[in-house]
C-alpha positions as CSV (number, residue, x, y, z in Angstrom):
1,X,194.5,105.7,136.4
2,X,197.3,103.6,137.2
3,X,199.3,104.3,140.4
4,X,203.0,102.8,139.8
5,X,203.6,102.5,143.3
6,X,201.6,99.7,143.0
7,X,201.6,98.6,139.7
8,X,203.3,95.0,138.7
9,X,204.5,93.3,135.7
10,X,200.9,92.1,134.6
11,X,199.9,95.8,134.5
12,X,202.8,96.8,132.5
13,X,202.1,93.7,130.1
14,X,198.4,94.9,129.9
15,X,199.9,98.7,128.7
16,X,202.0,97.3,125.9
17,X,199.3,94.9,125.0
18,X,197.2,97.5,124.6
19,X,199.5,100.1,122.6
20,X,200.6,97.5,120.4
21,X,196.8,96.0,119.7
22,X,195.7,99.9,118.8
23,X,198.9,100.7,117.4
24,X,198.6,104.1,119.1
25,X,199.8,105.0,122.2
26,X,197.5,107.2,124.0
27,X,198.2,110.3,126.3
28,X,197.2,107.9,129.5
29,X,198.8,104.7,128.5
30,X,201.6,106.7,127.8
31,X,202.0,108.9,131.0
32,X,201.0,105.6,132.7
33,X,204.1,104.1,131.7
34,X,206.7,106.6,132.3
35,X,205.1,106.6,135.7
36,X,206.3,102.8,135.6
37,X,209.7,103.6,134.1
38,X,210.4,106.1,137.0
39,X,210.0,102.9,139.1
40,X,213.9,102.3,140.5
41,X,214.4,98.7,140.5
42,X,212.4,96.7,137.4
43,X,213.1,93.5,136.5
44,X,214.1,91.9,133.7
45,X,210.8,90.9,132.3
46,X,210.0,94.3,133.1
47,X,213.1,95.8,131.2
48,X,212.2,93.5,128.2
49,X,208.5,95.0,127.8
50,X,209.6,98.4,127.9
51,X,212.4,98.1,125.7
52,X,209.3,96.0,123.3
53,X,206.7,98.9,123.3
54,X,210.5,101.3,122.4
55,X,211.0,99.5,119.7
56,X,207.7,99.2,118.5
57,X,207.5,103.1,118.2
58,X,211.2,102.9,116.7
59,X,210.0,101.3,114.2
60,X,206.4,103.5,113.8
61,X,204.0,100.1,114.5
62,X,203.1,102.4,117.2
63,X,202.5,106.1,116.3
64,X,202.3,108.3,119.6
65,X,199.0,110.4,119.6
């Protein structure tokens, strides 16, 4: 499990990978990152991944399970 204390933008980039890859977005990938989303101050790359994996489920390439 992730802890998002401690979690950087690699770990982030590993969650989107792997939602994107599976096209599904699992219950723990998922709680992982809204774990990382409560995080107060991301940056821009981090801003820019999130806002990737949103749009990706806007657009149903990844389908929440």
């Amino acid at each position: 499990m992730f802890n998002a204390t401690q979690c950087t933008g690699k770990d982030l980039e590993v969650l989107v990978r792997t939602a994107l890859t599976h096209r599904e977005l699992s219950p723990g990938v998922a709680a992982a990152i809204e774990r990382y989303r409560s995080k107060p101050c991301l940056t821009a790359i981090e801003e820019r991944q999130l806002a990737i994996l949103d749009s990706a489920i806007a657009d149903g390439c990844i389908v929440p399970i």
